[in-house]
Backbone bond lengths (Angstrom), bond angles and torsions (degrees), N, CA, C in turn:
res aa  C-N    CA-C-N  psi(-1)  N-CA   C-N-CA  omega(-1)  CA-C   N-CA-C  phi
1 X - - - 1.463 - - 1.530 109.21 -
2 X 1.629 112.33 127.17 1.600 115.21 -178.05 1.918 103.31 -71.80
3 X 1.583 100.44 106.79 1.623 92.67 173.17 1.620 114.60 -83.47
4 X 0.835 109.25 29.49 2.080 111.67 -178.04 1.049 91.80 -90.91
5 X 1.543 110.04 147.27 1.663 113.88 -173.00 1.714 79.65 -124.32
6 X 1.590 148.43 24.65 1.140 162.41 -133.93 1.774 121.10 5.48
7 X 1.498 108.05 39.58 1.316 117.90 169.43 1.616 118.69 -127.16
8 X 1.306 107.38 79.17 1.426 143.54 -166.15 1.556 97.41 -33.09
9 X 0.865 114.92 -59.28 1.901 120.86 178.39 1.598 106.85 -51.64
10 X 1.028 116.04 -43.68 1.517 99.98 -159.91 2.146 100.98 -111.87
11 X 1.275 111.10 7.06 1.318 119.06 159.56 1.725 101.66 -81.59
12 X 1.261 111.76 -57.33 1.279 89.58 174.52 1.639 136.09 -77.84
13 X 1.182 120.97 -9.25 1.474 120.61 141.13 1.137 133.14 -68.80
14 X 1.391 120.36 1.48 1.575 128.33 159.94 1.401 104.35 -77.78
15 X 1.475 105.65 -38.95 1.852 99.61 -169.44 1.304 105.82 -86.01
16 X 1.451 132.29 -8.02 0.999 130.92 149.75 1.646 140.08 -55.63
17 X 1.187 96.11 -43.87 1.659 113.22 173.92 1.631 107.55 -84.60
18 X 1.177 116.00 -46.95 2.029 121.34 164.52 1.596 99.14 -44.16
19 X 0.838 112.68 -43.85 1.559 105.03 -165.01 1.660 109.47 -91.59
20 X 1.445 116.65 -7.09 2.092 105.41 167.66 1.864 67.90 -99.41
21 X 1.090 161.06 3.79 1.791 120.45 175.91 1.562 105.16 -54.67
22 X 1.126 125.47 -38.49 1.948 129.25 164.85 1.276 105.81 -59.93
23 X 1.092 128.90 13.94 1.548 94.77 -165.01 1.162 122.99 -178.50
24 X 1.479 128.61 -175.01 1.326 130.28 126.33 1.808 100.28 -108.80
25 X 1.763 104.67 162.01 1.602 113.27 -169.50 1.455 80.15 -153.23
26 X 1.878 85.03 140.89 1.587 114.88 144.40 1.429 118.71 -64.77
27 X 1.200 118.41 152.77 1.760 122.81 -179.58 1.644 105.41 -57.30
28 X 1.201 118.04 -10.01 1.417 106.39 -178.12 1.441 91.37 -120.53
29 X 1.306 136.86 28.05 1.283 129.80 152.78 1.158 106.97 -105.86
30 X 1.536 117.62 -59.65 1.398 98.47 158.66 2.050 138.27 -36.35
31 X 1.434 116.33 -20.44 1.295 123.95 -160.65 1.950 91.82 -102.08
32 X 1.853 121.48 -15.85 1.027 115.85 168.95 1.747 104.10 -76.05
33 X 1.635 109.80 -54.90 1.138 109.96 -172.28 1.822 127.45 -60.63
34 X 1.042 105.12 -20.85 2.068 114.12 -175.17 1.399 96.82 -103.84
35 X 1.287 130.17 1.47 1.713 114.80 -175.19 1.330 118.82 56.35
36 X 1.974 115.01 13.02 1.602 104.17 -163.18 1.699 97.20 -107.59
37 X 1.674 116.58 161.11 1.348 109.79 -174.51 1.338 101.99 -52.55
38 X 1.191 112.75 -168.67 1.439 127.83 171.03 1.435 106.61 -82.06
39 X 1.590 125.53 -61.70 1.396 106.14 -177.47 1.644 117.75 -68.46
40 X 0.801 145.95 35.85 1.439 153.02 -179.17 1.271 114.69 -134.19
41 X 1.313 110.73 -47.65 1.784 121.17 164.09 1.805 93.92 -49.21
42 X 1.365 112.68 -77.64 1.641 102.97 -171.60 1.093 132.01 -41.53
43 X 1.536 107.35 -41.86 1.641 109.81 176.67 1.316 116.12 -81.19
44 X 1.142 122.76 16.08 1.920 130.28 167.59 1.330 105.34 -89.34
45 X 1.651 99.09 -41.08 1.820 104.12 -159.42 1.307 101.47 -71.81
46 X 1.739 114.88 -10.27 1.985 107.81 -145.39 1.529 76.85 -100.26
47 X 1.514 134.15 -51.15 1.026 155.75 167.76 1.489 95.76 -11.72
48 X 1.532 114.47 -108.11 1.699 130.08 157.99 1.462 123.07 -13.41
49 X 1.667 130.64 -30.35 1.348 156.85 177.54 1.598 75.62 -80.68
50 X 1.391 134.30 -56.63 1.823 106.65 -160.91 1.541 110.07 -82.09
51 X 1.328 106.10 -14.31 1.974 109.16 176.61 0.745 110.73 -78.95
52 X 2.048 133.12 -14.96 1.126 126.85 -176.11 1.588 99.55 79.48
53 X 1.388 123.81 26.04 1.384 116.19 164.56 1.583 128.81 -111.49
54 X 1.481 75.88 5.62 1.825 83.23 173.06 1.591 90.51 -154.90
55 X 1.108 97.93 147.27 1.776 121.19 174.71 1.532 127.76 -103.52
56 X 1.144 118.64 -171.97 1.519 125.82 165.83 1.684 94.12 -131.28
57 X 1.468 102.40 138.89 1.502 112.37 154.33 1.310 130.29 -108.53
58 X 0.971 132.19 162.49 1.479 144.13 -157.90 1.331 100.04 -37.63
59 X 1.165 128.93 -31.06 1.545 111.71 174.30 1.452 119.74 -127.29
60 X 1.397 93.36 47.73 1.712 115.75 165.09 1.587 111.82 67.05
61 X 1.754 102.75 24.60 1.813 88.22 -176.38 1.829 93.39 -110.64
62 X 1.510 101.10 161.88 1.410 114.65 -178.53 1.761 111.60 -50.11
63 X 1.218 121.12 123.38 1.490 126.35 139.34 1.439 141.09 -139.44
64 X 1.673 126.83 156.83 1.216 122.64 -157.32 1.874 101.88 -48.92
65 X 1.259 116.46 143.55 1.032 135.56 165.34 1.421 133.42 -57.32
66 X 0.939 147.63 128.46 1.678 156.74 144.29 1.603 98.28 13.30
67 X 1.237 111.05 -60.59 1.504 114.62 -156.80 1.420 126.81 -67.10
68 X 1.245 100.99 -27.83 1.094 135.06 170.34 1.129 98.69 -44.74
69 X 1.677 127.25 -82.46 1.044 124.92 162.45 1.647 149.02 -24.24
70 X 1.725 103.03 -28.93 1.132 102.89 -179.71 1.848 106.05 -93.83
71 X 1.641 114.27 -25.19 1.245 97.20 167.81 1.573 124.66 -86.65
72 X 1.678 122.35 11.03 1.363 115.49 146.94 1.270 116.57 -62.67
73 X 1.486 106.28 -47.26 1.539 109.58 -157.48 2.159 108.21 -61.69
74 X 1.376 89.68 -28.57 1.619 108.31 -178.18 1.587 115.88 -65.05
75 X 1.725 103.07 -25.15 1.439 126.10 -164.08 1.591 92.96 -78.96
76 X 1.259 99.00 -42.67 1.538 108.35 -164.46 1.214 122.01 -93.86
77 X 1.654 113.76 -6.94 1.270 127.03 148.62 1.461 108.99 -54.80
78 X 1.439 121.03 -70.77 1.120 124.53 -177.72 1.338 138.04 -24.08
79 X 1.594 107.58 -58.52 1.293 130.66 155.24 1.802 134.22 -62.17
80 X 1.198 98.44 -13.55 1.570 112.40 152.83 1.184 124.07 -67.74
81 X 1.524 120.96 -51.03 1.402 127.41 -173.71 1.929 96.48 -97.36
82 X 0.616 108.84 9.80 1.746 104.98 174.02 1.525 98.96 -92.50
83 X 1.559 104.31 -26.60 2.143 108.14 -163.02 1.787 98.12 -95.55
84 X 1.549 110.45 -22.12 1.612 118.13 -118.65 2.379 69.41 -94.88
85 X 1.465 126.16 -40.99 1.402 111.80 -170.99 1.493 95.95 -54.58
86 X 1.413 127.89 -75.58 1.970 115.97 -158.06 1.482 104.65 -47.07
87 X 1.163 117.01 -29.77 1.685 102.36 -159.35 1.703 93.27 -90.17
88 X 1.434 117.22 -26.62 1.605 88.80 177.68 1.405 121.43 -81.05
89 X 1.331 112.30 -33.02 1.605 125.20 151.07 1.240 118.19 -18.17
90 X 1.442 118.11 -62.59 1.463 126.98 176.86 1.315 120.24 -66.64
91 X 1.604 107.83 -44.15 1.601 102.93 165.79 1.696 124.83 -61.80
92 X 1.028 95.63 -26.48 1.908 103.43 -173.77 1.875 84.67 -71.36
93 X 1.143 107.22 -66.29 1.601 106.02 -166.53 1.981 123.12 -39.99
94 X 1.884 90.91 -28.02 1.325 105.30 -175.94 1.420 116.68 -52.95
95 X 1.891 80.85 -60.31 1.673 107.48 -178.74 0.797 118.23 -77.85
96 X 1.308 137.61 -21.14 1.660 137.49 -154.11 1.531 101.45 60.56
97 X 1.016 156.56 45.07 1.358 133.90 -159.32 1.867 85.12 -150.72
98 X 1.160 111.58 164.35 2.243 122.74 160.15 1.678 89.88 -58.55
99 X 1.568 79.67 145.37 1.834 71.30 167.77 1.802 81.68 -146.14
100 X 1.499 120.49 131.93 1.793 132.13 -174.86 1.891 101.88 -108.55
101 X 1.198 116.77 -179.69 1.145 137.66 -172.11 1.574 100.92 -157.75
102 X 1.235 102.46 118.65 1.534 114.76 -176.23 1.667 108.16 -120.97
103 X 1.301 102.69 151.26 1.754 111.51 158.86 0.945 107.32 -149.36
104 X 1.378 120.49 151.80 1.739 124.58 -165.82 1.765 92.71 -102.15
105 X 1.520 92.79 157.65 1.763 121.17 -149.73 1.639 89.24 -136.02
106 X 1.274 122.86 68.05 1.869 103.65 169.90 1.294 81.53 79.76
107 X 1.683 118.37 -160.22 1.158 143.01 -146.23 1.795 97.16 -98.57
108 X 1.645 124.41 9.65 1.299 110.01 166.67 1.560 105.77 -133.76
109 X 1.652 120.11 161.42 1.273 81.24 173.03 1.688 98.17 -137.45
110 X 1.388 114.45 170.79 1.654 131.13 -148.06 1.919 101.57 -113.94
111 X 1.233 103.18 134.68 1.454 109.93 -174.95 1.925 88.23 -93.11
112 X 1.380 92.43 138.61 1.721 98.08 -172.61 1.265 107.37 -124.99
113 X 1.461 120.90 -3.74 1.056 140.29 -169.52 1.871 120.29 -148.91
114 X 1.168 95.06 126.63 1.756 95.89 178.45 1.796 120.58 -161.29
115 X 1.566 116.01 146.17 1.119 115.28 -165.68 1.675 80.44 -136.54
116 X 1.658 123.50 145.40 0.927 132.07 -135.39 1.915 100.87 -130.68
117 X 1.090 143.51 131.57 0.964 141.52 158.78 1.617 107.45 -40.69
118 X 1.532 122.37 135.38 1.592 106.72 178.04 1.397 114.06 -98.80
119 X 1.377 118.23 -20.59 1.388 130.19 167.77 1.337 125.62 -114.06
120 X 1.139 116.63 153.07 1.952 117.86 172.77 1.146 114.02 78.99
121 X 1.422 118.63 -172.53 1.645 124.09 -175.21 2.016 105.32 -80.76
122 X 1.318 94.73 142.80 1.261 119.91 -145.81 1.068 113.87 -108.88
123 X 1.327 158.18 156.13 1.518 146.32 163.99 1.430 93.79 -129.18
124 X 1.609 117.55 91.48 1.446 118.02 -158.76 1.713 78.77 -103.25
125 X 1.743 98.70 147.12 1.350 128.10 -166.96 1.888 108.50 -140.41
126 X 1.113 94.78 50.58 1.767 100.29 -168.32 1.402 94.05 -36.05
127 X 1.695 111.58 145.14 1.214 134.52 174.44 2.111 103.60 -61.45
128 X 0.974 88.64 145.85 1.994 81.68 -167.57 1.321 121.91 86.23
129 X 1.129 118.38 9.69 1.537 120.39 178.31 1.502 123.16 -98.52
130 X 1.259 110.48 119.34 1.476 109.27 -167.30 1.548 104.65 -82.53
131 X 1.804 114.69 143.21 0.982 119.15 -167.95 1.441 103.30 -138.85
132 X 1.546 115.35 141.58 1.556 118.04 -175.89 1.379 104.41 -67.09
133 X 1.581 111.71 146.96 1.703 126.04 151.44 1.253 132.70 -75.72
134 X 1.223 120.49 17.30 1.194 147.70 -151.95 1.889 96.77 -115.63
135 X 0.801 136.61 -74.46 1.362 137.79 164.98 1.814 129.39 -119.16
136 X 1.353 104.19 148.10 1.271 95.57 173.69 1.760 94.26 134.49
137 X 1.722 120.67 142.62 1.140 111.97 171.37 1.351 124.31 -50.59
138 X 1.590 118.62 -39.69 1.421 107.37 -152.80 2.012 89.20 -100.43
139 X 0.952 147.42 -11.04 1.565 144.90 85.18 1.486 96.18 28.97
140 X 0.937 119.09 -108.15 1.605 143.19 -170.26 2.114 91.84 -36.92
141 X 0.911 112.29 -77.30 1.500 133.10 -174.79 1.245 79.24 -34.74
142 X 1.624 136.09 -106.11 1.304 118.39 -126.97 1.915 104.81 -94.92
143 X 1.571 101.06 35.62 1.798 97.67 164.24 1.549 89.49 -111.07
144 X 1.270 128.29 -22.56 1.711 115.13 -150.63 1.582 117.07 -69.88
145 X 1.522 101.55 -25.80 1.811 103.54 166.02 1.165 124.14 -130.39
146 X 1.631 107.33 47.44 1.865 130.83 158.89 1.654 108.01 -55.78
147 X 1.317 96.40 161.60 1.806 80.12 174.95 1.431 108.30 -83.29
148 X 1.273 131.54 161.46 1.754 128.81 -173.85 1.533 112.75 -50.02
149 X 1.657 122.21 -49.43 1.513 95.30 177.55 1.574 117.13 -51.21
150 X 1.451 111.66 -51.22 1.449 102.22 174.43 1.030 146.87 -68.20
151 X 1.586 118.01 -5.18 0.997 138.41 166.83 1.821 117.11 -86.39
152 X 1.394 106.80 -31.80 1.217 102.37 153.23 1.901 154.86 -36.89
153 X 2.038 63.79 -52.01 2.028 92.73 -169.76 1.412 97.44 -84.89
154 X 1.721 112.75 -24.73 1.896 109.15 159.09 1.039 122.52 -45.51
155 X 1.068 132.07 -57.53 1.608 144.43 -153.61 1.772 99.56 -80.77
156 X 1.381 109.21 -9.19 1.620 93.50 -178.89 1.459 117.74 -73.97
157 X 1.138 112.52 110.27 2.131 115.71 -176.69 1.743 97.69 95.78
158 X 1.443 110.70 -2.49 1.600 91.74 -163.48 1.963 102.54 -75.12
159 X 1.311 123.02 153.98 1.426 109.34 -174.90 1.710 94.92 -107.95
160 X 1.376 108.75 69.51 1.647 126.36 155.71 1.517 113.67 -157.90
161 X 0.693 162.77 -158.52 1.231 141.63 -119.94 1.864 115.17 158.59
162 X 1.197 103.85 133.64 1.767 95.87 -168.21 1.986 125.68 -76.23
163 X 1.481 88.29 2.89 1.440 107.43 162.43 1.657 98.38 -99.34
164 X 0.995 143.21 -21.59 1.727 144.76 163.81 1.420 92.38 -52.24
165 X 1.747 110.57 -74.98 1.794 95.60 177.51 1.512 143.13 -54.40
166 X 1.285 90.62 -27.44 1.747 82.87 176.89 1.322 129.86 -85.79
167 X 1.592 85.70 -10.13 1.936 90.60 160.43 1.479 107.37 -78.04
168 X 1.387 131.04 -49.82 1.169 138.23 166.75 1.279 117.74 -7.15
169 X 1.481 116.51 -77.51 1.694 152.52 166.41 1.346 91.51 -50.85
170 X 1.201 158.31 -31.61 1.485 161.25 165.16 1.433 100.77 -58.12
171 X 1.037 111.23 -93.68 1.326 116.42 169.66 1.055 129.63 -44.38
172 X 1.175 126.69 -55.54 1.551 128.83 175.36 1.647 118.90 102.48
173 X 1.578 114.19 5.23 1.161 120.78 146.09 1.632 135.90 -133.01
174 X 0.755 113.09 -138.67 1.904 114.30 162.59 1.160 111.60 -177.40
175 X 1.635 103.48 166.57 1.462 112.55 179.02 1.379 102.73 -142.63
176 X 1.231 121.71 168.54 1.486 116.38 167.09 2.059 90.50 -161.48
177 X 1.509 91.05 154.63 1.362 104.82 -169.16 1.745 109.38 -125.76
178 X 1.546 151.86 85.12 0.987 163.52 -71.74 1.390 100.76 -49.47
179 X 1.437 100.44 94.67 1.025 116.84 175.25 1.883 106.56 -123.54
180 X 1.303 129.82 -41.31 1.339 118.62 141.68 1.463 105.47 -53.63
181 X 1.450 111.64 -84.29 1.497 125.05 -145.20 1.280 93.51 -101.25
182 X 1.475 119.76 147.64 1.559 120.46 165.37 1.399 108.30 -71.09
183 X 1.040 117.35 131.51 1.737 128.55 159.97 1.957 102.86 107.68
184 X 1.564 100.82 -20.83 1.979 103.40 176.50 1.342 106.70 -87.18
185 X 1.285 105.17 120.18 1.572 130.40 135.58 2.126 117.94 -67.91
186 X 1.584 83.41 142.70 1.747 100.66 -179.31 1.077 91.31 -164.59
187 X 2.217 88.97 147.27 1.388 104.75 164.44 1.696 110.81 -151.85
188 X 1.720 110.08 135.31 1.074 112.84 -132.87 1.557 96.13 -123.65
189 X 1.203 107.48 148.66 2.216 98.86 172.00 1.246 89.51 -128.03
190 X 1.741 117.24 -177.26 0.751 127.41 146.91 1.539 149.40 -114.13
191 X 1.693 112.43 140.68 1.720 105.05 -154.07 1.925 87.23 -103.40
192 X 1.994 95.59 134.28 1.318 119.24 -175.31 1.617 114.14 -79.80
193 X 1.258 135.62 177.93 1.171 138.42 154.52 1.635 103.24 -111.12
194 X 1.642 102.31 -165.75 1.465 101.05 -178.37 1.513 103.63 -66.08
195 X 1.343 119.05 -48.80 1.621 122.63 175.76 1.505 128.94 -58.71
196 X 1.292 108.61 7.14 1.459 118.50 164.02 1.298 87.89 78.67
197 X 1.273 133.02 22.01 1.327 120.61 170.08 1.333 129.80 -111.05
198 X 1.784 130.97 121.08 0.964 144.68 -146.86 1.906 94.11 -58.68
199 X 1.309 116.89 131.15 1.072 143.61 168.09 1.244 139.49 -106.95
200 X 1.218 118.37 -28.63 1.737 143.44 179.00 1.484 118.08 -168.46
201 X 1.289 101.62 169.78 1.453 96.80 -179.53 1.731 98.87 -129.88
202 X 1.583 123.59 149.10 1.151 117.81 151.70 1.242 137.17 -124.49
203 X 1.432 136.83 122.88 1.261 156.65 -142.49 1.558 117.54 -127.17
204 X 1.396 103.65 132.14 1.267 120.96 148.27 1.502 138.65 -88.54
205 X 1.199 119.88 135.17 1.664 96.73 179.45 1.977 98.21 -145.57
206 X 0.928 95.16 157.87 1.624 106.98 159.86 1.636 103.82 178.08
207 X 1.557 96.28 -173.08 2.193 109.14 -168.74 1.461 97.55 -46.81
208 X 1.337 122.82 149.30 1.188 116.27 141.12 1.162 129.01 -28.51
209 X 1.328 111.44 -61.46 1.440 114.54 -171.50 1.608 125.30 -30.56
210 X 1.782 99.18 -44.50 1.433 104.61 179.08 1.506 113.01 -97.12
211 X 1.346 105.05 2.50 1.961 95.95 177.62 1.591 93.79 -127.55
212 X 1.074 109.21 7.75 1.717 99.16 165.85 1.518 119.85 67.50
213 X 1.148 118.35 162.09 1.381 111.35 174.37 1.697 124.14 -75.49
214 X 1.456 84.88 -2.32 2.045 88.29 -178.20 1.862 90.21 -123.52
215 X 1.666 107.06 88.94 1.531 84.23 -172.27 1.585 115.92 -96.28
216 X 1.536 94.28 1.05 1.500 106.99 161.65 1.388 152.53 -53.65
217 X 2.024 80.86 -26.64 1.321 91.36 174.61 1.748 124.42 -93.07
218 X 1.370 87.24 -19.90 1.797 105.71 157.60 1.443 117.78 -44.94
219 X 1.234 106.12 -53.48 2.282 113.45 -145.26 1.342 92.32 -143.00
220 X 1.580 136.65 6.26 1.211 121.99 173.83 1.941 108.73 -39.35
221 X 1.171 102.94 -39.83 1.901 129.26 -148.35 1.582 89.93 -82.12
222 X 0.825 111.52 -74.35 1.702 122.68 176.61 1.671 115.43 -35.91
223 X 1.097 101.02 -46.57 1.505 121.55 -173.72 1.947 104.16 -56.05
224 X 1.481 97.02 -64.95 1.461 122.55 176.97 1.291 113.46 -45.17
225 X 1.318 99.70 -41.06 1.524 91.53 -158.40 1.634 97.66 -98.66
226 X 1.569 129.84 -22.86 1.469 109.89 174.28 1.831 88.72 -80.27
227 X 0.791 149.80 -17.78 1.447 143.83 -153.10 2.370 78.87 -86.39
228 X 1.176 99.99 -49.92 1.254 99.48 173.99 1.249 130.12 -25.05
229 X 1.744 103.47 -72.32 1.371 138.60 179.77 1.500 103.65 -54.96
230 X 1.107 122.71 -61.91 1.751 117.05 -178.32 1.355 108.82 -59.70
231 X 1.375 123.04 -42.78 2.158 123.40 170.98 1.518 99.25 -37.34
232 X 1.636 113.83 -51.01 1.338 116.34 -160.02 1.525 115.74 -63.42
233 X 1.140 112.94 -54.69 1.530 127.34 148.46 1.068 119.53 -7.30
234 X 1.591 101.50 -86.94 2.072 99.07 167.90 0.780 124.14 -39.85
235 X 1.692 123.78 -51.07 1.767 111.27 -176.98 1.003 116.22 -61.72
236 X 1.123 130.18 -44.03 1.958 139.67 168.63 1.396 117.10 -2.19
237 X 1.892 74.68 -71.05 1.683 98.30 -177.34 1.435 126.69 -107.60
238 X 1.450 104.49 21.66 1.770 105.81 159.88 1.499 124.42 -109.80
């Protein structure tokens, strides 16, 4: 099969970057693996080295770049919130209750996603709203399997507690009862990537009144299982 898409520059920076997916390579491993001379192989790699799409490793040989990474991670943003409207739809409909989609941003994190109670009192969470890491189930969700320094330097001022997480991680969801807001109940799971690694969280919340002080025992199930359905998603498509 002819792989030339007939733009000579960037066919051979494909065979450049195809060829560290094995690996890291010396310039003359790379120049065995792409079939390209040597001075042309280098000036692709130095090229790609300035986009941040190819690197040096500890002992100066070529590997995929940083960036790389950030436009998977962007890819896979995408495809979260493309899955993330039916399934919160369905969860709001389950529960009757808002049901948000969060990912943490630095030290706060931002609901990017939301399906809205259509009647009654509301615990409105406009999509774009920055929210502390400091309290709150879905809060709780995406600190509970940080690695320990960071999970450490989380918990400083946070009002939950690192016996809060490891029940969390036990269970596999959370709740908290005005613990952001006085008088809001939430309950939160967590949504996976292909690497089993926690990526977002999705949450329900409304008054106490209607999710009670145990609102876990309400929507624990509901929670899981659309928090489920969106994990599934990612793997699909990573």
């Amino acid at each position: 099969m002819d792989n030339s898409s007939g733009v000579g520059v960037l066919d051979k920076a494909a065979l450049v970057l195809s060829a560290l997916e094995s690996g890291p390579a010396t310039l003359a491993g790379l120049v065995a693996a792409t079939g390209l001379a040597r001075p042309t192989a280098h000036r692709l790699a130095v090229a790609l080295e300035h986009h941040r799409m190819v690197a040096r490793d500890m002992q100066g040989r070529f590997i995929l770049g940083p960036r790389l990474a950030e436009l998977a991670a962007a890819a896979g943003e995408d495809r979260l919130l493309a899955t993330a409207g039916p399934v919160l739809t369905h969860l709001r409909d389950v529960t009757g209750e808002s049901a948000q989609l969060y990912r943490r941003q630095g030290d706060m994190r931002i609901c990017v996603a939301a399906a809205e109670r259509l009647s009654g009192l509301r615990d409105t969470v406009p999509v774009g709203s920055t929210l502390t890491m400091k309290a709150g189930s879905s809060a709780q969700i995406l600190m509970a399997w940080e690695e320990p320094e960071r999970l450490h330097r989380g918990l400083q001022g946070a009002r939950f507690t690192a016996t809060a997480l490891s029940g969390v991680r036990r269970r596999g969801w959370a709740q908290s009862i005005g613990e952001r807001e006085p008088g809001v109940a939430s309950v939160s799971a967590p949504v996976r990537g292909p690497s089993n690694r926690v990526v977002a969280a999705v949450s329900v919340s409304g008054p106490i009144e209607r999710l009670t002080r145990h609102p876990g025992r309400m929507h624990a199930q509901a929670i899981i299982d659309a928090a489920g359905r969106l994990s599934e998603a990612l793997r699909r498509s990573g």
